[in-house]
DRENDO-1510 file (C-alpha; in Angstrom, 1 decimal, always signed):
<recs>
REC; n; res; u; v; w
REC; 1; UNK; +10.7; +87.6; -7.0 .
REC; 2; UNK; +14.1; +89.0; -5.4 .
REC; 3; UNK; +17.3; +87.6; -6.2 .
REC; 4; UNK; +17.0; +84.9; -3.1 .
REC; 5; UNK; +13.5; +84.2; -3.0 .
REC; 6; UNK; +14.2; +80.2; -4.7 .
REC; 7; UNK; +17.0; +79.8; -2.5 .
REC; 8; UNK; +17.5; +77.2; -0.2 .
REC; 9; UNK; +18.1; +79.3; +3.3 .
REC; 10; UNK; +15.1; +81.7; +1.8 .
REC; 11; UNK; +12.5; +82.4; +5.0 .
REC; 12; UNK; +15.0; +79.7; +7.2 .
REC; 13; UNK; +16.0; +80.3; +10.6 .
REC; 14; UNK; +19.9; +79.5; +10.6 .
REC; 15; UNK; +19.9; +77.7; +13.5 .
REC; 16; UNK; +16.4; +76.0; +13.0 .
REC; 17; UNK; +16.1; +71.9; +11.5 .
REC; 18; UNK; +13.6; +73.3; +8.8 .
REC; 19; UNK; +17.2; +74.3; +6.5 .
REC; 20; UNK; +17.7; +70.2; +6.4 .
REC; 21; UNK; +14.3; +70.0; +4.4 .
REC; 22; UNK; +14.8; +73.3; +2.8 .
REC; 23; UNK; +18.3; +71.7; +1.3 .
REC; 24; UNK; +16.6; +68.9; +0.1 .
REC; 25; UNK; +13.6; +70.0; -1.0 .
REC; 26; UNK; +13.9; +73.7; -2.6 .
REC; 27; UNK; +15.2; +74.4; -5.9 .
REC; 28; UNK; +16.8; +77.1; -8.6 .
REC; 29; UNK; +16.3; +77.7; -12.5 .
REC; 30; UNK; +20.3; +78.3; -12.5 .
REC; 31; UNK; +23.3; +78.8; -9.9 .
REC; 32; UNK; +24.3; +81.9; -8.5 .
REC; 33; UNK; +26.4; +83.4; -5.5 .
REC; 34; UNK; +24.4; +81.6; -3.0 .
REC; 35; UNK; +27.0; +82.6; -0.7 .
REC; 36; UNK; +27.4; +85.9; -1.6 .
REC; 37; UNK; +23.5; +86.4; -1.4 .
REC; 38; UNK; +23.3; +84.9; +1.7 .
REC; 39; UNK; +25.6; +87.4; +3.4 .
REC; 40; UNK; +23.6; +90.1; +1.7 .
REC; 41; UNK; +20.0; +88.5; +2.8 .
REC; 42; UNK; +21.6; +88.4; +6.5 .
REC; 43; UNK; +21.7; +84.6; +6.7 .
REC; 44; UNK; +25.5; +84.3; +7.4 .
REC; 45; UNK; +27.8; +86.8; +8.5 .
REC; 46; UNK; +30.3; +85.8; +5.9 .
REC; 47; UNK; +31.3; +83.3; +3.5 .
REC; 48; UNK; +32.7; +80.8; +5.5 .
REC; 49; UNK; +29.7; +81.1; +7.8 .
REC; 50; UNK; +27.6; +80.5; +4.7 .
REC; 51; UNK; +29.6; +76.8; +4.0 .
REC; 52; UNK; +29.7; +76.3; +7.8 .
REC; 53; UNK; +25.4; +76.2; +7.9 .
REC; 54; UNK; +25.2; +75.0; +4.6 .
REC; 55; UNK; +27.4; +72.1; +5.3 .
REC; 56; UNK; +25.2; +71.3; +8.4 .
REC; 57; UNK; +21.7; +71.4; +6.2 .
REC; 58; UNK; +23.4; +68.7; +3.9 .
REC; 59; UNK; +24.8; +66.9; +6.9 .
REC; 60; UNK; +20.9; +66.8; +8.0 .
REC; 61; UNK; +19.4; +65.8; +5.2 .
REC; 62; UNK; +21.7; +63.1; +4.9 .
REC; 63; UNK; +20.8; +61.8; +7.8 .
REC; 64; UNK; +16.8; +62.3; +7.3 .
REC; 65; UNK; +16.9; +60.2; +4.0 .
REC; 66; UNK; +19.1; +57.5; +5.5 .
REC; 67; UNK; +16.5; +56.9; +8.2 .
REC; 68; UNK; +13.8; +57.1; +5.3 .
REC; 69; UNK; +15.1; +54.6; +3.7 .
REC; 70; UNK; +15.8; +52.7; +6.5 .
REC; 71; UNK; +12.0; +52.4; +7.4 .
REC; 72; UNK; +11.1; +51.6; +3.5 .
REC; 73; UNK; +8.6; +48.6; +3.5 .
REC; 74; UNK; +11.0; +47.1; +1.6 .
REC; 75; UNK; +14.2; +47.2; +3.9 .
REC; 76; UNK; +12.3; +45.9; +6.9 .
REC; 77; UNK; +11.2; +43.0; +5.2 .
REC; 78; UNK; +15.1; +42.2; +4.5 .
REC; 79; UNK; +15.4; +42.6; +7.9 .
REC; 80; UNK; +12.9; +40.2; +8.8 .
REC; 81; UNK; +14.1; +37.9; +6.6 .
REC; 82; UNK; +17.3; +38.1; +7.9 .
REC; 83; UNK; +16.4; +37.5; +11.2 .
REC; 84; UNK; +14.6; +34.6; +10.6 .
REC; 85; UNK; +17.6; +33.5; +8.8 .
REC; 86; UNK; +19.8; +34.3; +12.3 .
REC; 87; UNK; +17.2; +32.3; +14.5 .
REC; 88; UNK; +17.4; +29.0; +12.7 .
REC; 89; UNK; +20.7; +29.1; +12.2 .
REC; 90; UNK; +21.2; +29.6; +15.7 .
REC; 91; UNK; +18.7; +27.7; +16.9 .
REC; 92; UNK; +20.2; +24.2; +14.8 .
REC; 93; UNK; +24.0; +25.3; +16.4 .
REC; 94; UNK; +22.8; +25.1; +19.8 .
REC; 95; UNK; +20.6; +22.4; +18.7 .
REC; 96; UNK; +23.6; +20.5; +17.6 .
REC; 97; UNK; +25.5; +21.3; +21.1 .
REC; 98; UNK; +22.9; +20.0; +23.0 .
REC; 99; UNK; +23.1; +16.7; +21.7 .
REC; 100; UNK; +26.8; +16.7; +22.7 .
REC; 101; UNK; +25.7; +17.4; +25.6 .
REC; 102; UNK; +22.7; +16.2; +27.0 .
REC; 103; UNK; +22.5; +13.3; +25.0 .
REC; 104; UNK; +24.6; +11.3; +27.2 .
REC; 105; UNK; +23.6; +13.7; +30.3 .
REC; 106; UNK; +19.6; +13.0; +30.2 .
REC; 107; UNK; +17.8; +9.4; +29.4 .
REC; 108; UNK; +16.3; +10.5; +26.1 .
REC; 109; UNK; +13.6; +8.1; +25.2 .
REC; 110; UNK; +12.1; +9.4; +21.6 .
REC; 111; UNK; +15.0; +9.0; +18.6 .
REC; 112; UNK; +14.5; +12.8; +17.9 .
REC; 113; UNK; +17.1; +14.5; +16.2 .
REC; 114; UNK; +17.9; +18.8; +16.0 .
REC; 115; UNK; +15.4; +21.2; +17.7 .
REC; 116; UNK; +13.1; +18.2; +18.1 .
REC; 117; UNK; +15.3; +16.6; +20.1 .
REC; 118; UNK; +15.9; +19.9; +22.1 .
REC; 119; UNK; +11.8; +20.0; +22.4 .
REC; 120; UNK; +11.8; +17.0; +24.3 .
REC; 121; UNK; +14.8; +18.0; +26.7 .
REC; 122; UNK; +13.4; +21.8; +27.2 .
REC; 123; UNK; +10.2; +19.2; +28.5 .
REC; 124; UNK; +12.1; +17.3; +30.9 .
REC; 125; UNK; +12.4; +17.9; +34.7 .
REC; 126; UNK; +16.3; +18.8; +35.7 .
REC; 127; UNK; +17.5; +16.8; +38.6 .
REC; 128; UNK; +20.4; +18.5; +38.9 .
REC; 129; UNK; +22.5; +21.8; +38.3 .
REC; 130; UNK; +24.1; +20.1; +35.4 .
REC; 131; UNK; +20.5; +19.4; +33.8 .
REC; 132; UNK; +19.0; +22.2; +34.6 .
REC; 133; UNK; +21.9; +24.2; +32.4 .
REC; 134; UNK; +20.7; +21.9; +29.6 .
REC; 135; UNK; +17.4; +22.1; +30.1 .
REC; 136; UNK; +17.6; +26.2; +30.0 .
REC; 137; UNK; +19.8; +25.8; +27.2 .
REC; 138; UNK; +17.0; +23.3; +25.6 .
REC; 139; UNK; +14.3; +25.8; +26.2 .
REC; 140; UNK; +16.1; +28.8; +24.2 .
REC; 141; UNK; +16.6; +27.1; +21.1 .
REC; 142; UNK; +12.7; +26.6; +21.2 .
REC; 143; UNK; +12.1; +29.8; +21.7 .
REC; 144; UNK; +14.5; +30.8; +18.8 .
REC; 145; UNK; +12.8; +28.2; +16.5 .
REC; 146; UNK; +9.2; +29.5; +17.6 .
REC; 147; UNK; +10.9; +33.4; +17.2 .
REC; 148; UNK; +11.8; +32.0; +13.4 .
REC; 149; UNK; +8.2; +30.0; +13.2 .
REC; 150; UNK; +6.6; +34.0; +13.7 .
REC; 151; UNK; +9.4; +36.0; +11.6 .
REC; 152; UNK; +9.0; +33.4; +8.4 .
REC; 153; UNK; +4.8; +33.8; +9.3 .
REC; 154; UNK; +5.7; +37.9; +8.9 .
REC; 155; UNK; +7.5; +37.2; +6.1 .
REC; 156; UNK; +4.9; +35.4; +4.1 .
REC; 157; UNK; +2.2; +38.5; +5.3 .
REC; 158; UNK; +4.4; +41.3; +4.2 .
REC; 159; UNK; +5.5; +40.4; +0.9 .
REC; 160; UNK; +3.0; +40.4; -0.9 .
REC; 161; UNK; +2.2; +44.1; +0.7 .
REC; 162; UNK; +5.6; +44.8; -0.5 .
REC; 163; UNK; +6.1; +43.3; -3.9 .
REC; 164; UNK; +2.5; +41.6; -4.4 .
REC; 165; UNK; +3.3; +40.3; -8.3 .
REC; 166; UNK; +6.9; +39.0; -6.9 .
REC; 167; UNK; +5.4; +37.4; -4.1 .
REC; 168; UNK; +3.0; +35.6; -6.1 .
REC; 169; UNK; +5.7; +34.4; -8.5 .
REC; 170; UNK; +8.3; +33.6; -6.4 .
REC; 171; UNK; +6.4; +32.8; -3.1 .
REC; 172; UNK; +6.6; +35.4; +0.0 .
REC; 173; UNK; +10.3; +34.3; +1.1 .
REC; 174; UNK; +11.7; +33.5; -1.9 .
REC; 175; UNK; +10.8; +37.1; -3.5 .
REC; 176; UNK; +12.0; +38.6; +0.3 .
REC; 177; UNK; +15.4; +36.7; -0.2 .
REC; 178; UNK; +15.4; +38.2; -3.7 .
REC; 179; UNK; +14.9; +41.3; -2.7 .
REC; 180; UNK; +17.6; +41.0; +0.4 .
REC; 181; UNK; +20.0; +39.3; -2.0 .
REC; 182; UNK; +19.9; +42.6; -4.2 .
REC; 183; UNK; +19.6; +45.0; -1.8 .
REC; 184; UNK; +15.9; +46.6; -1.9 .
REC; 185; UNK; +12.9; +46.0; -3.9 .
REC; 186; UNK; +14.7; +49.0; -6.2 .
REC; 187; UNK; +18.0; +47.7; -6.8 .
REC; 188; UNK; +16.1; +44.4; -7.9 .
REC; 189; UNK; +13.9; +45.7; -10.2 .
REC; 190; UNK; +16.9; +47.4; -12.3 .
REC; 191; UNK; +19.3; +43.9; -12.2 .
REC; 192; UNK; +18.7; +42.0; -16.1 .
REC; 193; UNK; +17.5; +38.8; -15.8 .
REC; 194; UNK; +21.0; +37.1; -15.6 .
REC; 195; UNK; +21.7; +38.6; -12.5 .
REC; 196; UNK; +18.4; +37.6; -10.8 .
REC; 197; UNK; +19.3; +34.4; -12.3 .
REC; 198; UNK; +22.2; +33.5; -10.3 .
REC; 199; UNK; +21.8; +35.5; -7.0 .
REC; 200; UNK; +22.6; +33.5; -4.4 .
REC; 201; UNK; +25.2; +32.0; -6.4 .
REC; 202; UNK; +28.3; +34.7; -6.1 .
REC; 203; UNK; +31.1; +32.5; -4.9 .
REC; 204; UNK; +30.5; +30.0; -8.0 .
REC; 205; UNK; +30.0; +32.3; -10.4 .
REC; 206; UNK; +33.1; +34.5; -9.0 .
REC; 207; UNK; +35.0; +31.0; -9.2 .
REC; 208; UNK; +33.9; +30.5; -13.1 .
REC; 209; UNK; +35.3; +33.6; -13.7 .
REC; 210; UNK; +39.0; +32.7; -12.3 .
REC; 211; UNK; +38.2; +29.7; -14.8 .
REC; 212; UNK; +37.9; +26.8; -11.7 .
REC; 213; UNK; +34.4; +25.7; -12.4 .
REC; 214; UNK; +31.5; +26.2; -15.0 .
REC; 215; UNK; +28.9; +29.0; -14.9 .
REC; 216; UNK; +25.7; +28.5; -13.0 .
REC; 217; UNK; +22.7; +28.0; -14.2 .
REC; 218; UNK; +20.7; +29.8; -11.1 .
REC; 219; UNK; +21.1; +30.4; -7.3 .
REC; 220; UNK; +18.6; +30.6; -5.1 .
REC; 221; UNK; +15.3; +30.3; -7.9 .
REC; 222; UNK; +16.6; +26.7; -7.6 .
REC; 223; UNK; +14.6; +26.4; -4.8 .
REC; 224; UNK; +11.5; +27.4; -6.9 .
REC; 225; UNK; +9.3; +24.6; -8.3 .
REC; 226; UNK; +9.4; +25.9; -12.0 .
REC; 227; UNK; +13.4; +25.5; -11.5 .
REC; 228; UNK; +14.0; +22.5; -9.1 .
REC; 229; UNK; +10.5; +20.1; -10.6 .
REC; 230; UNK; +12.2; +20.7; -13.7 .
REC; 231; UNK; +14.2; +17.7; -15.7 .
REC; 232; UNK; +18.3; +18.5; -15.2 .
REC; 233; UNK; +18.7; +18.9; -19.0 .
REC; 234; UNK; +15.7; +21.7; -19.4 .
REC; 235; UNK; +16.6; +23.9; -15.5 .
REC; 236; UNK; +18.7; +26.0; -17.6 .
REC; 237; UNK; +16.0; +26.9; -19.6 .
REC; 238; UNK; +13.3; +27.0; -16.8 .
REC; 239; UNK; +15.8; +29.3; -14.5 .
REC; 240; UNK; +16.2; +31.7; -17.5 .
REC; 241; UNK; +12.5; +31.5; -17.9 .
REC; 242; UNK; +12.1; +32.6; -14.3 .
REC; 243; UNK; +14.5; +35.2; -13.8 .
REC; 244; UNK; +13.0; +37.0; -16.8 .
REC; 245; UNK; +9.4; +37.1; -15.2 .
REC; 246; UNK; +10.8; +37.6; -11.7 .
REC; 247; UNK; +12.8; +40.9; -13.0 .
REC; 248; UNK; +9.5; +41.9; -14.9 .
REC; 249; UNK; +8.0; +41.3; -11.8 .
REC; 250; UNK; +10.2; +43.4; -9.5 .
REC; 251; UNK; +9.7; +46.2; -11.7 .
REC; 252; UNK; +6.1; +46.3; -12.1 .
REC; 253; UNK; +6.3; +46.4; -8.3 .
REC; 254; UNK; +8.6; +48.8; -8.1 .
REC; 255; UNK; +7.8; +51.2; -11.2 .
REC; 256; UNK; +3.3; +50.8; -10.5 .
REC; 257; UNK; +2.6; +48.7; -7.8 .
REC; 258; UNK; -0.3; +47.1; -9.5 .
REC; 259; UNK; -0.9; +43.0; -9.2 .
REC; 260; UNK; -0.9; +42.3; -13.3 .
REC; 261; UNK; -2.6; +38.7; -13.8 .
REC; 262; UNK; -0.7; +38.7; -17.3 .
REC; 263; UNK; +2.8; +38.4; -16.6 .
REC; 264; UNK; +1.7; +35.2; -14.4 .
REC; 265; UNK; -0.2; +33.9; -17.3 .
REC; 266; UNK; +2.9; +33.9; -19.5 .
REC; 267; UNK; +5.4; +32.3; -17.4 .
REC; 268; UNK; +3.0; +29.3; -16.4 .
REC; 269; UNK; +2.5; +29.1; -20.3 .
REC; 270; UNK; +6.2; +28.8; -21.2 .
REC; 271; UNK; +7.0; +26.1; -17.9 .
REC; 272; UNK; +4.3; +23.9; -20.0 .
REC; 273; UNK; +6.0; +24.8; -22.8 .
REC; 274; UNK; +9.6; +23.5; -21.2 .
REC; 275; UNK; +8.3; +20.6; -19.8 .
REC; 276; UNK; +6.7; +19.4; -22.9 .
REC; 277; UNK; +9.9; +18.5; -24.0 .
REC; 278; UNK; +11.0; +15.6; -21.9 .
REC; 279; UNK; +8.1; +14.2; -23.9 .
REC; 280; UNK; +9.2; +15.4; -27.6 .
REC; 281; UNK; +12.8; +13.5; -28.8 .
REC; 282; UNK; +13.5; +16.7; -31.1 .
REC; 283; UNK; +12.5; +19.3; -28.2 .
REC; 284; UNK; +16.4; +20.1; -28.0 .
REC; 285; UNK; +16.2; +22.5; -30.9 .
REC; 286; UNK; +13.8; +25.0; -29.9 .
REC; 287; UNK; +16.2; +25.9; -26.6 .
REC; 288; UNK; +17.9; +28.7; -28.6 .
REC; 289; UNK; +14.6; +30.2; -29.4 .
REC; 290; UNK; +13.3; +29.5; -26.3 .
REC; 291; UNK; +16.1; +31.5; -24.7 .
REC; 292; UNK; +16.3; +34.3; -27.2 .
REC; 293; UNK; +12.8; +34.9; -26.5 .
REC; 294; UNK; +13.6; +35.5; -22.6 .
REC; 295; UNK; +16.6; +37.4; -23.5 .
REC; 296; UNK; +14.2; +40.2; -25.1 .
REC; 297; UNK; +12.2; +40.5; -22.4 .
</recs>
C-alpha cells in the first residue's frame, strides 16, 4: 500500500461530489501529513489548496447526512404529527371566528358548536357576498379538519412501522408525540425514565425548579389509560411505571427493531399490581418498593 492509498482524496477527482462520500466514509490506522501528501499525490497544488477542497468535502458531507436524517422514518412521522397538530389547531381558531361571524350573519338551525358548526355553514347556500366569504371560510376549516382526520389516520399506520413495541405501548400518536417531544426515535430511546416521564411537562417542571410549584408526576403519558384510569393517589406510581417500559420500549426499537411480547407482559402485570391497591388499606407501603423496582430498570 503507498503512503496515500487509505486516504480520503485517494482515487478522487478534486472537483468531483464522490470526495463528500470519500470524507465520510474512508478511513486511516493513524494521522499523517494529509496535506503534505496530497500536494505530492497531485491532488492540490499546495497546502492551502488542500484545506480549500478539503473544507468543501466536509461542507458536503454535512449536507448529505442532514438530508439523511431528514428523511429518517422517524423524523417524518414528527412531521406528520406535527402537522396534524397545526391543522386542528387551526382548524378550531377559524372555527371559533366563524361563529363570531356567521352566527349572527346566517340562520343556523342545529345547536352545533366548533368545526361542526362550521360543517353545517360550509353546507349552506350564500345569498350574498358577505355569506359567501363565510361560507368559503366554513369550507376550509373542513378541509383542515378532514387534512388532520388523514394525517392522525397516517399517524396511527406509521408508528408502529417506526417504533412497533412503542406504538403498542403507548398507542400510535402517543409514542409519535413521544418521539417528537424528544426529538427522534434515538434521542428517546437514551432519555431515563424520569425524563420520558414528564415530557410534555417542561414549563412546570422548569417552574418547580425556581421553587413556584411542585414537581410533576408526568406530562403527556397522562393521557395514557395506565396513567389517567388510575386513582389520583397511585398515578405517580402508574406514570413511573410507564415511563420505565416506554424507555425500554424506545430502545428495543431503536437498539433491534424486534416487537418483544415480554416487556408488554410486565407492565400489564405491574398496572394490576397498582390498582390492586385501592382495594388493600395497607397498599401504601409497598410504593417505595414498587418504585425502586422501576428505578432499576
Amino acid at each position: 500500500m503507498t503512503e496515500t492509498e487509505d486516504a480520503w482524496f485517494a482515487g478522487v477527482d478534486p472537483g468531483a461530489a464522490e470526495a463528500a462520500a470519500a470524507i465520510r466514509e474512508s478511513e486511516a490506522d493513524e494521522p499523517r501529513d494529509w496535506p503534505a501528501l496530497a500536494v505530492e499525490s497531485g491532488f492540490a497544488a499546495d497546502e492551502d489548496e488542500y484545506y480549500d477542497r478539503l473544507h468543501e468535502a466536509t461542507v458536503d458531507a454535512a449536507r448529505e447526512a442532514a438530508r439523511a436524517a431528514g428523511r429518517a422514518d422517524d423524523q417524518q412521522l414528527i412531521h406528520a404529527l406535527r402537522a396534524m397538530d397545526d391543522a386542528e389547531r387551526t382548524a378550531n381558531e377559524l372555527a371559533e371566528r366563524l361563529e363570531e361571524w356567521a352566527g349572527a350573519l346566517l340562520d343556523v338551525e342545529e345547536a352545533a358548536t366548533g368545526l361542526d358548526f362550521a360543517a353545517v355553514v360550509a353546507a349552506t347556500e350564500p345569498e350574498d357576498a358577505t355569506e359567501e366569504r363565510a361560507v368559503s371560510l366554513a369550507k376550509r376549516a373542513v378541509d383542515l379538519r378532514d387534512e388532520r382526520d388523514d394525517l392522525r389516520a397516517f399517524v396511527e399506520r406509521r408508528a408502529p412501522e417506526v417504533a412497533p413495541n412503542l406504538a403498542e405501548m403507548a398507542g400510535p400518536v402517543l409514542a409519535a408525540r413521544l418521539i417528537s417531544l424528544a426529538g427522534g426515535l434515538e434521542s428517546l430511546a437514551k432519555k431515563p425514565s424520569g425524563t420520558v416521564q414528564v415530557l410534555g411537562a417542561e414549563d412546570a417542571l422548569f417552574a418547580h425548579l425556581r421553587g413556584h410549584a411542585p414537581s410533576p408526576k408526568h406530562g403527556v403519558i397522562f393521557t395514557h389509560e395506565f396513567v389517567r384510569g388510575t386513582r389520583p393517589d397511585d398515578r405517580g406510581s402508574a406514570a413511573r411505571a410507564l415511563a420505565g417500559k416506554l424507555s425500554i420500549a424506545a430502545r428495543i426499537d431503536h437498539y433491534s427493531g424486534e416487537f418483544r411480547e415480554s416487556v408488554h407482559e410486565d407492565l400489564r402485570d405491574r398496572m394490576e399490581t397498582i390498582r390492586a391497591r385501592a382495594a388493600d388499606a395497607g397498599g401504601e407501603g409497598d410504593d417505595g418498593a414498587a418504585d425502586a423496582e422501576v428505578a432499576d430498570e
